[in-house]
C-alpha positions in Angstrom: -7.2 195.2 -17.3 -5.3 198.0 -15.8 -6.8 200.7 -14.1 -5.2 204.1 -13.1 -5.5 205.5 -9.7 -8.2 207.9 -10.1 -7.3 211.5 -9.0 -8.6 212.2 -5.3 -11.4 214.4 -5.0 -10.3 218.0 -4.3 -13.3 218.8 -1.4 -11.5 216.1 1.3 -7.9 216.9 0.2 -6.2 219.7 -0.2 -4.6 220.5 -3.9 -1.8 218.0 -4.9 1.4 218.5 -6.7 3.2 216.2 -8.5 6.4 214.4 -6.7 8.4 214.1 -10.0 7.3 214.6 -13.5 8.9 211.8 -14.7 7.4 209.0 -15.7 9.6 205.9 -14.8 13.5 207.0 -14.2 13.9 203.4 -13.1 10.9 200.7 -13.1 10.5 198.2 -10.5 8.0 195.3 -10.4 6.6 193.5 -7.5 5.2 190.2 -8.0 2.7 188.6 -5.6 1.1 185.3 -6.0 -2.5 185.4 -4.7 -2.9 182.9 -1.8 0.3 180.7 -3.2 -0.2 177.9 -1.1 -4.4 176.9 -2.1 -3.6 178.3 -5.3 -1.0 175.7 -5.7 -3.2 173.0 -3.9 -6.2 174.0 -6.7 -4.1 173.6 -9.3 -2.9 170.0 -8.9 -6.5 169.6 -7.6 -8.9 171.3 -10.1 -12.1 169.8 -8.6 -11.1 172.1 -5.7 -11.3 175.5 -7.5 -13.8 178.0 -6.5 -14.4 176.3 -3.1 -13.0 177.4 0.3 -9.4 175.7 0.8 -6.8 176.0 3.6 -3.4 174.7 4.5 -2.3 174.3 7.8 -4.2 170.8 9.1 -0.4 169.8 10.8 -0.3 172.9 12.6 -3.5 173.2 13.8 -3.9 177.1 12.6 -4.5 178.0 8.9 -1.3 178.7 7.0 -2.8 179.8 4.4 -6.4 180.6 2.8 -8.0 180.4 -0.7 -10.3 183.7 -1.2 -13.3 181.7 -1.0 -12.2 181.0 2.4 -11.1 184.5 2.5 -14.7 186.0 1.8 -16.1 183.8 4.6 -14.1 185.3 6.9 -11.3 182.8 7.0 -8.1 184.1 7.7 -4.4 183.2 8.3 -3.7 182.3 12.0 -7.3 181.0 12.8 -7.9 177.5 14.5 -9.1 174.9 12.2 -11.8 174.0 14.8 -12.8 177.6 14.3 -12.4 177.3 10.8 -15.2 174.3 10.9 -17.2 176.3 13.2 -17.4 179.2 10.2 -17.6 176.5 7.2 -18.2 173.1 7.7 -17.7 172.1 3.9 -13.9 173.5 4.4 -11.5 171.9 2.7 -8.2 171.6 4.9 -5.3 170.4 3.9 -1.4 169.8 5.2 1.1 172.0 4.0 3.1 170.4 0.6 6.4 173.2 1.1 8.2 170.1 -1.3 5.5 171.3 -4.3 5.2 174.8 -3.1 9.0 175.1 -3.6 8.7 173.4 -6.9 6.2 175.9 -8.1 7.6 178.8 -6.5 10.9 177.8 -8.5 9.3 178.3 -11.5 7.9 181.3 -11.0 10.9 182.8 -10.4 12.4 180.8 -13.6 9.5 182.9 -15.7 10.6 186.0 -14.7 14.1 185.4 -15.2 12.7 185.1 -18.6 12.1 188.6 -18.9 14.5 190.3 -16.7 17.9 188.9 -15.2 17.7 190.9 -12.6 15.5 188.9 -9.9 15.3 188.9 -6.5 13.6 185.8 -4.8 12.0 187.9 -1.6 10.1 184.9 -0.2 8.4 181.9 -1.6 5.7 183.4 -2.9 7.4 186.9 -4.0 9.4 188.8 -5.6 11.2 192.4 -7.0 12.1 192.5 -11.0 14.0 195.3 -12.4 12.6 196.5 -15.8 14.5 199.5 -16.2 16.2 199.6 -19.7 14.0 196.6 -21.3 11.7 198.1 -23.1 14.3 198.7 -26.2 14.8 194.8 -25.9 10.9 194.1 -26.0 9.7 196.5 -28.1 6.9 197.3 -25.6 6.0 199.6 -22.5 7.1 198.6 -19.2 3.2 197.8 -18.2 3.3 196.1 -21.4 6.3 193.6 -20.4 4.9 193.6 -16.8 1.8 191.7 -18.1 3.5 189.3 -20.1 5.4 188.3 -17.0 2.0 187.5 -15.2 0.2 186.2 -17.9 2.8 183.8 -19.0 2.5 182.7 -14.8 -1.3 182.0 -15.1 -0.6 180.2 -18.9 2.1 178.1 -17.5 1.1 177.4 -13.8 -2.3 178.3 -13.6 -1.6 180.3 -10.2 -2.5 183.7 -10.8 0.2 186.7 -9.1 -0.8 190.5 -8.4 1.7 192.6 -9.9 2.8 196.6 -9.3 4.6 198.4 -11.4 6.4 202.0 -10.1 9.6 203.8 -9.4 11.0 201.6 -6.1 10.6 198.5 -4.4 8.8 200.5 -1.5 6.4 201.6 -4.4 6.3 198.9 -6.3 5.0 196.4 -2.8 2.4 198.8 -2.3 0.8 198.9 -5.5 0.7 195.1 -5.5 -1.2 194.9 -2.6 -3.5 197.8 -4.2 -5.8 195.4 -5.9 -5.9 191.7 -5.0 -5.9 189.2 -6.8 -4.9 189.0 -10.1 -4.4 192.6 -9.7 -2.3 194.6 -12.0 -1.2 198.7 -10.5 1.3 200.5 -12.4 1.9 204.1 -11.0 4.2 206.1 -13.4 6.3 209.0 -11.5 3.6 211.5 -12.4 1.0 209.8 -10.4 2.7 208.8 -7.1 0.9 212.0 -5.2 -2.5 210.1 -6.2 -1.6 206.7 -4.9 0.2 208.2 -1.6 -3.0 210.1 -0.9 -5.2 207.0 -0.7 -2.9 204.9 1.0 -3.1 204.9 4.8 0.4 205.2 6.2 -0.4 201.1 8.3 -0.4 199.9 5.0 2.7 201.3 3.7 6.2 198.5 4.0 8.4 199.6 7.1 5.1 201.1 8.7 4.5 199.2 12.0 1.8 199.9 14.9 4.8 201.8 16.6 5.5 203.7 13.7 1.9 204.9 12.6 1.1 205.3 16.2 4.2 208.1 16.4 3.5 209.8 13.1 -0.5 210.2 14.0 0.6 212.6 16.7 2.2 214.4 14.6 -1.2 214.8 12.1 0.1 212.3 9.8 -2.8 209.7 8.3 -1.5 208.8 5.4 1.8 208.2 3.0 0.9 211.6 1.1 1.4 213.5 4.5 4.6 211.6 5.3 6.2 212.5 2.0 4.9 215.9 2.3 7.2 216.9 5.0 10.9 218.0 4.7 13.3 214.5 4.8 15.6 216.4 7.4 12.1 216.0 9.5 11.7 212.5 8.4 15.2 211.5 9.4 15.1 213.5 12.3 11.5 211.7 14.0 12.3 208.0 12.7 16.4 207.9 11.9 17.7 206.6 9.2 14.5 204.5 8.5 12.6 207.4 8.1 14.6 208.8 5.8 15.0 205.7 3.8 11.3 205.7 3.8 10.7 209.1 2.4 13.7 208.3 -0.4 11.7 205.0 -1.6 8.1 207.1 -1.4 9.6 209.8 -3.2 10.6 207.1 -5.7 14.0 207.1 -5.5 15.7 203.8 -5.0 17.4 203.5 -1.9 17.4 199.5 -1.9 18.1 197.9 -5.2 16.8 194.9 -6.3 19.4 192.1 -4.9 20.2 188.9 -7.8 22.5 187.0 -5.8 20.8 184.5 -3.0 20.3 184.7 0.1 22.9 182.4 0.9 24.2 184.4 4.4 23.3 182.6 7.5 23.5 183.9 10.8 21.3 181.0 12.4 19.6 177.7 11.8 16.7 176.8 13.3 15.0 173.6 13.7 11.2 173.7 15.1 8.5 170.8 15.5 5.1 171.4 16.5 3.4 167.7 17.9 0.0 167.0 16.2 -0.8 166.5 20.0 0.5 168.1 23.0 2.6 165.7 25.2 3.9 165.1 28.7 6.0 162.2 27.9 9.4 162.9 28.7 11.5 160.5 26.3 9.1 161.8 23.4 9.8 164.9 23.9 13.7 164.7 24.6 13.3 162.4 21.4 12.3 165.1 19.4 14.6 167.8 20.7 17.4 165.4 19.5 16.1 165.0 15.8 15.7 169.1 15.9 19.4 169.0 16.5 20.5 166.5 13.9 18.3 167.8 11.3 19.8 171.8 12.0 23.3 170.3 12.0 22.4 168.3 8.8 21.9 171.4 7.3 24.8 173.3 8.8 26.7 170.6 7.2 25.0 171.2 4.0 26.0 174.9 3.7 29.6 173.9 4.9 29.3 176.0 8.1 29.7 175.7 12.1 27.6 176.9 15.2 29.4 178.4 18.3 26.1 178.9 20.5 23.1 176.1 21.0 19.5 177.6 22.3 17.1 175.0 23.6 13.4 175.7 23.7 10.5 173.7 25.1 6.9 175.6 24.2 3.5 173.8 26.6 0.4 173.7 25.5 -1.2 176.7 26.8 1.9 178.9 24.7 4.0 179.7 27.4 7.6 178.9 26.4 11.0 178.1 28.0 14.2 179.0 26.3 18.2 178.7 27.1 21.0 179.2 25.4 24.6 178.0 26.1 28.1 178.2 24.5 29.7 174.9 22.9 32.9 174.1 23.7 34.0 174.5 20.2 32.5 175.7 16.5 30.7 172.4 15.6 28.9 170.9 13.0 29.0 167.1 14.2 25.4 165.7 15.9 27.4 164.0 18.4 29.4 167.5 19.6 25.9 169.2 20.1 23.9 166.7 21.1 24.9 166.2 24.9 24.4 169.8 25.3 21.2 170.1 24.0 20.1 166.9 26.4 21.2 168.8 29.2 19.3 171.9 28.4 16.1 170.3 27.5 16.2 168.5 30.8 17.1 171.8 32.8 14.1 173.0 31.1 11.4 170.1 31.1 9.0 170.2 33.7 7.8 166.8 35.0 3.9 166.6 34.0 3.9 169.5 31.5 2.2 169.0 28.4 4.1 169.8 25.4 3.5 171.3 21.5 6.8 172.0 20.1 10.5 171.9 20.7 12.9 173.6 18.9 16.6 174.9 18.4 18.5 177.3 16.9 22.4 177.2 16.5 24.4 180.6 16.4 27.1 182.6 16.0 27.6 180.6 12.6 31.2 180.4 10.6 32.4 179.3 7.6 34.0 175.4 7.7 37.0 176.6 6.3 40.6 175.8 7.6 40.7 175.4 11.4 43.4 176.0 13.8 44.3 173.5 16.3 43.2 173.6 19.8 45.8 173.9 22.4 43.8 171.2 24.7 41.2 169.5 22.1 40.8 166.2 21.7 42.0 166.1 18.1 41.6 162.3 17.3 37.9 162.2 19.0 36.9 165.3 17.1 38.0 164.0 13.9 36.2 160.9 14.4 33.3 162.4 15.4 33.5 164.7 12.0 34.3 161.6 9.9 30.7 160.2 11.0 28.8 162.4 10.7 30.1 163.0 6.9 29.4 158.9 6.4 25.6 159.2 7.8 25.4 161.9 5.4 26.6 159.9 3.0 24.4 157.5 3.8 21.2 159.0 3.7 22.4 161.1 0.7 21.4 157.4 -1.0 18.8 156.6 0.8 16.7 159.5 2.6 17.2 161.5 5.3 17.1 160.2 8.5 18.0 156.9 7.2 20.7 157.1 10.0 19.8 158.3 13.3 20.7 158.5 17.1 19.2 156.0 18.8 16.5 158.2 20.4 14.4 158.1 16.9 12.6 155.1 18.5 10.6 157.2 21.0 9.5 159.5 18.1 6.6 157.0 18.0 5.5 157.2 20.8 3.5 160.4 20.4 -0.5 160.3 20.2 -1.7 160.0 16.4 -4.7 162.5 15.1 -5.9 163.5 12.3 -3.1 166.2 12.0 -0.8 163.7 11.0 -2.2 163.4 8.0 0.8 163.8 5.1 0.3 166.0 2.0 -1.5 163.8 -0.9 2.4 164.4 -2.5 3.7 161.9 -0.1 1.3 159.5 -0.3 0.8 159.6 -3.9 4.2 158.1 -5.1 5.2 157.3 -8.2 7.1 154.1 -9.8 10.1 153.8 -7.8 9.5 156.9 -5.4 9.7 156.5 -1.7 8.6 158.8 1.2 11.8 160.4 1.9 12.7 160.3 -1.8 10.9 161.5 -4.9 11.5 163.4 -8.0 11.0 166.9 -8.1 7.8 167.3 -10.1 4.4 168.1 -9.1 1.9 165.5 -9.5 -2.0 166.5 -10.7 -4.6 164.8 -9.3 -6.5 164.4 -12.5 -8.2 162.0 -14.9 -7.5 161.9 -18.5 
C-alpha cells in the first residue's frame, strides 16, 4: 500500500518550498528485488521461507542474506563461521548465478512488458521509463508501477521494492526508502519532503569522501545540498556535483540506457580455493584455467586483449599483482598463456598459502580485420587461432572445459571442504542433463 512521505515537522526544520510544482514532467521507476539471491533460493525451496537463508558457502563470506537473517544481524560480507556463531539453525547455501540469471532474465522480460524502455543496471535491478504510458494504460504512473511489481511477485514469487519520481537519482533513492516489498512514489511537488529526511550518505554518488566534504560546509542532508546555488555545487564537487544537484532537482541528467552493456574494456577471471594452498602446481594450475576461461570469453564477444595482469592473493589478504604487455592483440590460450606462467611464477612465493588467483586482460579491441606484422610469425599465429576456434568448437557440444591445457590435472589436487559443495542446480539434473550442460529452467524442489 503506498504511503506518502509525510511532511517534516516545522519545529526541527526550517519552512520548505517546493522544488517544482510539477507533478511528474518525466517518470522514472527503480526496481529492486529484495535480497534476490535467498529470495530466489526460497522460491525453488518453499520449506525455506520465513527462515534465515544465506548464499555464499563457496566463498566463505555471505553473498547474500534473507531478512530473517537480516533481523539477526546477519549481513553481507560476514564469515559463515560467524554467521553460525549468531545462528546455528542457518541455512547456508552456494551461490546458483546459472538460476539467478534465469530469474533475473525474467524480471527484466516483465518489465519490458510494460515499458520498452529498460535498462538492466545489475542482476537484481533496474531503471524503467514511464513517461508517456499512462494514455496507453489508462492508469496513473503509480498505478502502472504496481502492476509491474505485482505481476513479479504473481509470476516469480520474488518480491522487488519499487520508486517511482522524476530521475534515476530520485527514483534509487525512494526504492531504498522502504524495504522490502516497498512501494515510494514522490511526485515533483513532494521532492522537498523526501530530500529533508534523507541523509546526504544515503543519497547515489554520495561516498564517505563526499559527505565528509559537504558536512564542513553544514550540509546533513540532500535538502541542504539542493538548497544551495548549482554554480556552488559544481564549483565544491565538479561536474559530479553538478550532475547531482540536476538529478535531485529532478531533472534528468542520465537517461535511462535500452541497449546492453555490451562495451568491454576488460575481462577478468578470479577463483577463490575452498581452501587456502601452498602447492605450487595447484596454484599455477589454476592461474592457467583463469586464462583460458577469460580468453574463452574474449573469443565469445569476438574481441582481443593487448595487456595480461597476473594476481596471486594469500591467505591472510595480502595480494600480489603484475601486469605486462603481449607481444600482440590476442585472443588464443596458447599466445597468453606462457606469459601468464611467467608472471605467476615471478609472483609465487615458495611456502605461501594461497586463496585466489586471478587475471584480467586489457586494453581490449574489436577482432575485426588485422594488418600483418612486419616480423610475426604468421603461419604459427594462425595455427594457434585455428585451435583455439576447434576447442571451442568442441566444447560448444560438449561443455566447457571439455578441452583443456594439460595443467587441468593438478586442479585436483586442492584440499576438499565442505565449501565445495555445488548448488542443488547442479546436482539435481534432469533426463539427459549433464554438469556442464543443462537447460535453462529453474527446477523447484517440491512435491506434488
Amino acid at each position: 500500500m503506498q504511503r506518502p512521505v509525510q511532511p517534516v515537522d516545522p519545529g526541527r526544520h526550517p519552512p520548505m518550498q517546493p522544488l517544482t510544482l510539477h507533478g511528474y514532467p518525466r517518470a522514472i521507476v527503480h526496481f529492486d528485488g529484495d535480497a534476490f539471491f535467498t529470495s530466489v533460493e526460497q522460491t525453488l525451496h518453499p520449506e525455506w521461507k520465513g527462515r534465515p537463508v544465506v548464499t555464499g558457502r563457496e566463498r566463505g563470506i555471505i553473498a547474500c542474506a534473507s531478512y530473517a537473517a537480516k533481523a539477526l544481524g546477519i549481513q553481507r560480507g560476514v564469515a559463515l563461521h560467524e554467521a553460525r556463531r549468531r545462528c546455528p539453525g542457518l541455512i547456508i547455501l552456494p551461490s546458483d548465478y546459472e538460476t539467478y540469471s534465469l530469474f533475473s532474465k525474467r524480471m527484466f522480460d516483465i518489465a519490458r512488458r510494460f515499458t520498452p524502455v529498460v535498462e538492466e543496471y545489475s542482476i537484481d535491478e533496474g531503471f524503467a521509463d514511464l513517461t508517456g504510458l499512462r494514455r496507453v494504460f489508462h492508469a496513473s504512473y503509480e498505478d502502472i508501477a504496481r502492476r509491474f511489481q505485482q505481476a513479479v511477485e504473481a509470476e516469480l514469487d520474488i518480491t522487488v521494492s519499487i520508486g517511482l519520481s522524476l530521475s534515476r537519482s530520485l527514483a534509487k533513492l525512494c526504492s531504498k526508502y522502504r524495504k522490502p516489498r516497498g512501494f515510494t512514489a514522490v511526485p515533483g511537488y513532494h521532492l522537498h519532503l523526501l530530500l529533508a529526511r534523507t541523509p546526504l550518505d544515503k543519497v547515489w554518488g554520495c561516498g564517505p569522501n563526499t559527505t565528509a566534504l559537504l558536512a564542513k560546509f553544514g550540509l546533513h542532508t540532500a535538502l541542504d545540498f539542493v538548497s544551495r546555488p548549482e554554480a556552488w555545487a559544481a564549483q565544491v564537487l565538479g561536474k559530479i556535483g553538478r550532475d547531482l544537484w540536476q538529478e535531485l532537482h529532478g531533472h534528468v541528467v542520465q537517461p535511462v540506457v535500452t541497449e546492453a552493456k555490451s562495451a568491454q574494456y576488460t575481462v577478468s577471471k578470479c577463483k577463490t580455493f575452498s581452501a587456502p594452498s601452498a602447492d605450487h602446481d595447484f596454484v599455477l594450475a589454476q592461474l592457467i584455467r583463469n586464462v583460458e576461461s577469460a580468453c574463452i570469453k574474449l573469443r565469445r564477444h569476438r574481441l582481443r586483449a593487448h595487456t595480461l595482469l597476473v594476481a596471486l592473493r594469500q591467505k591472510d589478504y595480502r595480494e600480489d599483482a603484475c601486469e605486462a604487455r603481449l607481444d600482440r592483440a590476442a585472443a588464443a590460450t596458447q599466445e597468453v598463456v606462457p606469459l601468464a606462467v611467467r608472471l605467476g611464477e615471478q609472483l609465487y612465493r615458495p611456502g605461501a598459502a594461497y586463496r585466489s588467483t586471478s587475471v584480467v586482460l586489457g586494453r581490449l579491441e574489436a577482432d575485426g580485420g588485422r594488418q600483418l606484422e612486419l616480423f610475426a610469425d604468421g603461419a604459427r599465429n594462425e595455427k594457434m587461432e585455428r585451435l583455439a576456434a576447434t576447442v571451442d568448437a568442441v566444447n560448444a557440444q560438449f561443455g566447457k572445459h571439455k578441452v583443456s591445457l594439460g595443467t587441468a590435472l593438478q586442479l585436483d589436487r586442492h584440499i576438499r571442504t565442505d565449501r565445495d559443495h555445488r548448488p542443488w542446480r547442479k546436482t539435481s539434473l534432469l533426463a539427459g542433463e549433464t554438469a556442464r550442460q543443462r537447460l535453462n529452467i529453474p527446477r523447484w524442489a517440491v512435491s506434488v
